[in-house]
C-alpha positions as CSV (number, residue, x, y, z in Angstrom):
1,X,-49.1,60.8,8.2
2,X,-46.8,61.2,11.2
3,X,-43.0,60.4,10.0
4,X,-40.9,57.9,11.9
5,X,-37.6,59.8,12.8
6,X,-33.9,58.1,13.2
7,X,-30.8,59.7,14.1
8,X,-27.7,58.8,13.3
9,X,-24.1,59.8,14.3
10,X,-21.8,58.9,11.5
11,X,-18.6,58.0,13.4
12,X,-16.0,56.7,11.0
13,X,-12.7,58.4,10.8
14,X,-12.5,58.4,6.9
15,X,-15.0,59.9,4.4
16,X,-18.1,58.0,2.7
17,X,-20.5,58.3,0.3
18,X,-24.1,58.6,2.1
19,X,-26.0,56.5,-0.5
20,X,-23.2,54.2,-0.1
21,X,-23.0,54.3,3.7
22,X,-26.9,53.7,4.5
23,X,-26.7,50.7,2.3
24,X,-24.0,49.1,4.3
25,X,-25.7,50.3,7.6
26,X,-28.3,47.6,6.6
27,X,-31.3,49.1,8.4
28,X,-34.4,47.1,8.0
29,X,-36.4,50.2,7.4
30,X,-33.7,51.4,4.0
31,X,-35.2,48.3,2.6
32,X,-33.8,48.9,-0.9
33,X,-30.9,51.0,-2.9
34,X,-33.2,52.7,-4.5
35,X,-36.0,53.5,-1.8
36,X,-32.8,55.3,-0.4
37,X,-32.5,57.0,-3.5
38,X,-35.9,58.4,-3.3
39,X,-35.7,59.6,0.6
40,X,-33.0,61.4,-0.2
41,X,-34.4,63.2,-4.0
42,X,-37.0,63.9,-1.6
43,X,-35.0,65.6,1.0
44,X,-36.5,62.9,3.8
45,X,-32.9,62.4,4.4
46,X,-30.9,65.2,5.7
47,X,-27.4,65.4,7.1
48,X,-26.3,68.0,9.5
49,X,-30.5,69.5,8.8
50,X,-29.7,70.1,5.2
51,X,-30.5,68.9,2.1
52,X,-27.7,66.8,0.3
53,X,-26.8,64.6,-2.7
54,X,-26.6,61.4,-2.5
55,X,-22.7,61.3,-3.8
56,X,-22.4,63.7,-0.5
57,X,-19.2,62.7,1.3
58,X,-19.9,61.8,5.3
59,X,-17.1,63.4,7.6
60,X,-16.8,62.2,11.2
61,X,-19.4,64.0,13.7
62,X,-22.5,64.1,10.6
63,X,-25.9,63.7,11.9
64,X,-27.7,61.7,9.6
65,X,-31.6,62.4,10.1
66,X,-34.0,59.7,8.3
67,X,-37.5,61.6,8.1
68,X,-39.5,57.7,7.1
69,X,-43.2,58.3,6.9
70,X,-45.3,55.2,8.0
71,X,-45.6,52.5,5.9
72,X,-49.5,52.5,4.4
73,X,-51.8,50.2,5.7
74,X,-52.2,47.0,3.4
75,X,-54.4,44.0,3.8
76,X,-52.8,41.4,5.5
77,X,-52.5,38.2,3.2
78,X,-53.7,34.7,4.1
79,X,-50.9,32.4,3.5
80,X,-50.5,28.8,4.0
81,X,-47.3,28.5,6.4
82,X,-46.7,25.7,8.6
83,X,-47.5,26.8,12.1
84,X,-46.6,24.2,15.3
85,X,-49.0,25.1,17.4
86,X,-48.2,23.8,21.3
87,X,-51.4,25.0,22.8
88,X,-55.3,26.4,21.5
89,X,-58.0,27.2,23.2
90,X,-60.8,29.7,21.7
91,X,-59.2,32.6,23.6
92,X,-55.6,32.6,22.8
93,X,-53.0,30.3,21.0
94,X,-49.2,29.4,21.8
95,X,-47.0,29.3,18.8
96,X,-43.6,28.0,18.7
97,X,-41.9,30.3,16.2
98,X,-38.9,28.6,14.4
99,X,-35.8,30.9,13.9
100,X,-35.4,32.8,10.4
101,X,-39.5,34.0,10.7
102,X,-40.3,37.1,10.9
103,X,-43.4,38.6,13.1
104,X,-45.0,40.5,11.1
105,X,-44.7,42.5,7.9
106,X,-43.0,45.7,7.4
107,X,-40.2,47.5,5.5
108,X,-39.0,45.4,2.9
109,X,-40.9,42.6,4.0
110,X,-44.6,42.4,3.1
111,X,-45.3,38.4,3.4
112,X,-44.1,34.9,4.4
113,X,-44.3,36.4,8.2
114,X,-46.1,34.7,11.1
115,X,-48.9,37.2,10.8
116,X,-49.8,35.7,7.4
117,X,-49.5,32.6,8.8
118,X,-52.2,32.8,11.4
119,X,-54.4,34.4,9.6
120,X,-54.4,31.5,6.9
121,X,-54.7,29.1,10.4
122,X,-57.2,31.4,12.4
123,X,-58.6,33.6,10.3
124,X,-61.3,35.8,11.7
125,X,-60.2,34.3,15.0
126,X,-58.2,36.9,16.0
127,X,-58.0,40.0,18.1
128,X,-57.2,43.4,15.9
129,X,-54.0,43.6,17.5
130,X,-52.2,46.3,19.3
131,X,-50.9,47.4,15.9
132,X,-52.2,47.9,12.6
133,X,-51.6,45.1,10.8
134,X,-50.4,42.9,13.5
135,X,-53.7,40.9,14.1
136,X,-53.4,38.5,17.1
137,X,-50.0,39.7,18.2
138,X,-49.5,40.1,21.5
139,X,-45.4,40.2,22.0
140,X,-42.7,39.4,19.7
141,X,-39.5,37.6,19.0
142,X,-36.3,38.8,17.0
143,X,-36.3,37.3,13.7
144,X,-33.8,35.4,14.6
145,X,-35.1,33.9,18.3
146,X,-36.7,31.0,18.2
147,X,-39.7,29.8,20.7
148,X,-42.8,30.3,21.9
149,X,-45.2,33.3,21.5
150,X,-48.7,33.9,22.6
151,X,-51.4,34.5,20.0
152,X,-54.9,36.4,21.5
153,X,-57.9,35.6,19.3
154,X,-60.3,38.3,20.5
155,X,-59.6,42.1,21.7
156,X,-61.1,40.9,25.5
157,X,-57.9,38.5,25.5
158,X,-55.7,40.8,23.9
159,X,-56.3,43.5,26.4
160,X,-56.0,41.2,29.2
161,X,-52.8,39.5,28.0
162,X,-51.6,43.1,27.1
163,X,-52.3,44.2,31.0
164,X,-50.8,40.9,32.6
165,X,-47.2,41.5,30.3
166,X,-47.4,45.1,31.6
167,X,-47.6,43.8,35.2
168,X,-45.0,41.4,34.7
169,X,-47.7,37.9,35.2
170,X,-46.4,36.3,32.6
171,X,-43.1,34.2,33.0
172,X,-40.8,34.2,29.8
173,X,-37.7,31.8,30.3
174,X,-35.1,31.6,27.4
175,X,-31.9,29.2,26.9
176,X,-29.2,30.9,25.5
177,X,-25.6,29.8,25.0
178,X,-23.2,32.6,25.5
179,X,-19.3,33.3,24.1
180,X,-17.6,33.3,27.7
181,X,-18.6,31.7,30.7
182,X,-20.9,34.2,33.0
183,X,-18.9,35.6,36.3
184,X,-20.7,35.2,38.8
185,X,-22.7,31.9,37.3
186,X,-26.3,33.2,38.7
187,X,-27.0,37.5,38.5
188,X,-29.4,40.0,37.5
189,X,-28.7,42.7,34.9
190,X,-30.3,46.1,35.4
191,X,-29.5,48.7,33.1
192,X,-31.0,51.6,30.9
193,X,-31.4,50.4,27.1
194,X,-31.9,53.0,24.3
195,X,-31.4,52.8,20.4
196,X,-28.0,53.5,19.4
197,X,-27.2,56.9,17.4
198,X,-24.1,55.4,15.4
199,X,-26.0,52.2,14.5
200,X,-29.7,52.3,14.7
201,X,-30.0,48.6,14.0
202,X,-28.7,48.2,17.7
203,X,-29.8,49.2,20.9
204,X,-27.5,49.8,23.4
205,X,-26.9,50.6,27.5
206,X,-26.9,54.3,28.0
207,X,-27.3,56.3,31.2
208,X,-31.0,57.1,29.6
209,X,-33.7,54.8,28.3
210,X,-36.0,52.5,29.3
211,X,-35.4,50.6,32.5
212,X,-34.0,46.9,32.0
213,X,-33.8,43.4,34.4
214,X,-32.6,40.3,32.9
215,X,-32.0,37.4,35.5
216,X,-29.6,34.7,34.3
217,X,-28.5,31.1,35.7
218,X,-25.5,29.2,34.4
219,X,-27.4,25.9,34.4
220,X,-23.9,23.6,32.0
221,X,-20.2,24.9,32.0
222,X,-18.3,24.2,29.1
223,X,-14.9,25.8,28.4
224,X,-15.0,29.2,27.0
225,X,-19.1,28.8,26.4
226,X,-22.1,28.3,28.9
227,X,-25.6,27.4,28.5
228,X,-27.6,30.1,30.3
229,X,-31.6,30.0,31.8
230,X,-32.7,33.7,31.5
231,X,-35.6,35.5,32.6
232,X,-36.9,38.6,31.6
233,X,-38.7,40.8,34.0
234,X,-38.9,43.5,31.3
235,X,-39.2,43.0,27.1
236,X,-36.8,45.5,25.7
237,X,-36.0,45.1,21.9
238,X,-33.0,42.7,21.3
239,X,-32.8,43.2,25.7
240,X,-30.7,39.4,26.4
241,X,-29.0,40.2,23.3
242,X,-27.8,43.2,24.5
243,X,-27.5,43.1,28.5
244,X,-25.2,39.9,27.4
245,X,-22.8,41.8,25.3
246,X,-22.7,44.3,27.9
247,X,-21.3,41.8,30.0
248,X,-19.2,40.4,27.9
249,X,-20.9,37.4,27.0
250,X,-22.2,37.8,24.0
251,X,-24.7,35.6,22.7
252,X,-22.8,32.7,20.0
253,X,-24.2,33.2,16.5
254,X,-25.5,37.1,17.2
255,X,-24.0,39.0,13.8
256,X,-25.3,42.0,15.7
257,X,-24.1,41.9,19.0
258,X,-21.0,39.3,18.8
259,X,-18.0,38.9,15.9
260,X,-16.2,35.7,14.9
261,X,-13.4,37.4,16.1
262,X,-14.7,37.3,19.6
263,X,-15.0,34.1,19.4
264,X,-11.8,33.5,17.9
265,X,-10.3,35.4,20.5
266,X,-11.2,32.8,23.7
267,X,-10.8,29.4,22.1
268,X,-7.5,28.5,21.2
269,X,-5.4,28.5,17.8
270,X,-6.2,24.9,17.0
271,X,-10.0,25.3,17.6
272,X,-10.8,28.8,15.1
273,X,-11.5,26.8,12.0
274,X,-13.6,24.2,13.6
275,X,-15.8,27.2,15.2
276,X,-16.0,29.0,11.7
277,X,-17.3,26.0,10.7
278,X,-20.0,25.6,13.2
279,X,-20.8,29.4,12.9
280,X,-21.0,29.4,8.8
281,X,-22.7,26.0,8.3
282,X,-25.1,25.1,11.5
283,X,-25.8,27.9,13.8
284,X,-26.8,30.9,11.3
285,X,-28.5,32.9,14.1
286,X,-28.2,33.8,17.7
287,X,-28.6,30.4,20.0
288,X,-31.3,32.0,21.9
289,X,-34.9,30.1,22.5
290,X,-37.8,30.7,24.5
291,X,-38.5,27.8,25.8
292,X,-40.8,28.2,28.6
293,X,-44.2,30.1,29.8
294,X,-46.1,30.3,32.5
295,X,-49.3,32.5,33.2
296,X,-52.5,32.1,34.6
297,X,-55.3,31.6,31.5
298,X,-56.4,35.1,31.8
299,X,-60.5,33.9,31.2
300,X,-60.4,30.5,32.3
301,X,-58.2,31.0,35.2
302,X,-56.2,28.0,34.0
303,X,-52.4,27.6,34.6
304,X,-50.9,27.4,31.8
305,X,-47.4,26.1,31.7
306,X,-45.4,25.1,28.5
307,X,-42.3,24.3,27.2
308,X,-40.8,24.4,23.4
309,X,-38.5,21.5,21.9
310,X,-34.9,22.4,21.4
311,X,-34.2,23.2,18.0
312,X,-32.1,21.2,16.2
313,X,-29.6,23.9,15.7
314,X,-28.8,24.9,19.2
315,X,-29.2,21.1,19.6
316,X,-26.3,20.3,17.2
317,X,-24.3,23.4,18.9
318,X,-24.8,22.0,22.4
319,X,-23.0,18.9,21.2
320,X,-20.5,20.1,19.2
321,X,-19.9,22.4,22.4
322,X,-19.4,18.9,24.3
323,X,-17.4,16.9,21.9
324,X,-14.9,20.0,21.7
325,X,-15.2,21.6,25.2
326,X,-17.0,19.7,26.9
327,X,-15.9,19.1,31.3
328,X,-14.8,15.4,32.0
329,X,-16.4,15.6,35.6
330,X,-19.6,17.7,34.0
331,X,-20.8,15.8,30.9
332,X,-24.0,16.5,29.0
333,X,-27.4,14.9,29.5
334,X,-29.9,18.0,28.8
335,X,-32.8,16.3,29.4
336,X,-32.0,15.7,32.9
337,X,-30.0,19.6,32.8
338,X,-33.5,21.2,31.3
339,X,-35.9,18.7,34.2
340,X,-34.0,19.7,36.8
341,X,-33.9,23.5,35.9
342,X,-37.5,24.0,35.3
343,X,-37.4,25.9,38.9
344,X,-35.4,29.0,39.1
């Protein structure tokens, strides 16, 4: 079984216990205390190449090495999730994935994912996936990203679907609302994106990687926030998340890419409390949806072109942005905003 390998660069100035340390770094992978406990009895966890206790102390400059092996294959359970589907044919569904679910099963999380969910809805309608495990799955969305996501049903439309992504035929626009308002107001981002060594949650720009484009449009200016149309021309993991930060716009609500603090630090004095508030009680994920695709119905030769409600989250946070920073000469009607940005 081939072992999945992470790095990571421990980079703190004091030291730290490495049971204690790989805990807090949260990886999804280090699912539990104790499976940590066993990587590292079993020497699957080395830092600097050698073998250590887990009371080892970290200094600064310590590679961590995680040797994982793959997770064993397990039979996918059928279970009865509310789905909204948006569009079905017998060749491929459209999914509009609420925020908070997760793809597909893996470390830490066997069930309750949208792969157990179409399997109760489709069943045996369903391509094999590109993945084991991952019947029907075509692309995927950060657990915390809402939107839509196509489903294939057969491995003809898989493989088709799989081919148009890879030549860029299928358009993915995404509203996000970002801390800071975008300067210039309409760009492209290219960049390199690789994982990062000090945090391999993240992924981060790097002189090497995998090659990057996000195009954004400032489509409603609010003070110290926007309301951004993206499009991708590439799918990196966590890419708008992380081409944003890299300008300096995070996304609002991204615990990953973004602080409070941030935040705190562009609205004034008055103003911190009321967006702890919105950020503890109403938006408890990154304000990013994919709202809109577009593709030619790879068997039918159909155009296909649908867009996904607002969810009531980024919904409530678009109007609390108004009420509290909202323009007097630019007020808020995103009905007409989203109609008359349907073109880039």
């Amino acid at each position: 079984m081939k072992p999945q390998r992470i790095k990571i660069i421990y980079d703190r100035e004091e030291q730290y216990r490495l049971d204690k340390f790989l805990v807090e770094m949260r990886i999804q992978e280090l699912y539990s205390r104790s499976f940590i406990e066993r990587l590292i009895a079993e020497d699957r966890i080395l830092v600097n190449l050698i073998p250590v206790k887990k009371s080892y102390q970290l200094e600064p400059g310590d590679e961590i090495d995680l040797n994982l092996p793959d997770p064993e294959p397990t039979e996918i359970v059928a279970q009865e999730i509310p789905l909204h589907i948006v569009y079905e044919d017998e060749d491929l569904a459209i999914i509009d994935k609420p925020a908070g679910m997760i793809v597909h099963p893996g470390f830490g999380n066997p069930d309750q994912t949208l792969v157990n969910a179409i399997v109760w809805h489709f069943g045996s309608q369903l391509s094999s996936g590109r993945e084991v495990n991952r019947p029907g799955i075509v692309h995927r969305l950060d657990r915390g990203t809402s939107g839509l996501m196509i489903i294939a049903k057969n491995d003809a439309t898989q493989a088709l679907l799989s081919e148009m992504f890879a030549r860029r035929e299928i358009t993915k626009t995404y509203l996000a609302i970002s801390t800071g308002v975008p300067d210039p107001p309409e760009d492209s981002i290219e960049t390199c994106i690789t994982r990062s060594i000090s945090n391999p949650r993240k992924m981060v720009v790097a002189d090497e990687g995998r090659w990057s484009l996000t195009h954004y449009k400032t489509i409603k200016t609010f003070h110290y926030f926007a309301l951004l149309k993206v499009h991708l021309e590439t799918g990196r993991m966590h890419q708008i998340r992380v081409h944003f930060a890299h300008r300096n716009m995070p996304v609002l609500g991204d615990l990953l890419y973004n602080t409070r603090r941030y935040v705190h630090s562009l609205v004034p004095e008055n103003m911190k409390k009321k967006v702890t508030d919105l950020l503890t009680t109403h938006l408890l994920r990154q304000a990013l949806h994919a709202w809109r695709l577009e593709f030619t119905h790879p068997v039918s030769g159909k155009l296909i072109d649908v867009c996904s409600a607002i969810p009531e989250d980024i919904m409530y946070s678009l109007s609390w942005l108004e009420s509290n920073f909202g323009l007097a000469d630019d007020p808020l009607d995103l009905d007409k905003l989203l109609e008359s940005n349907k073109t880039w």
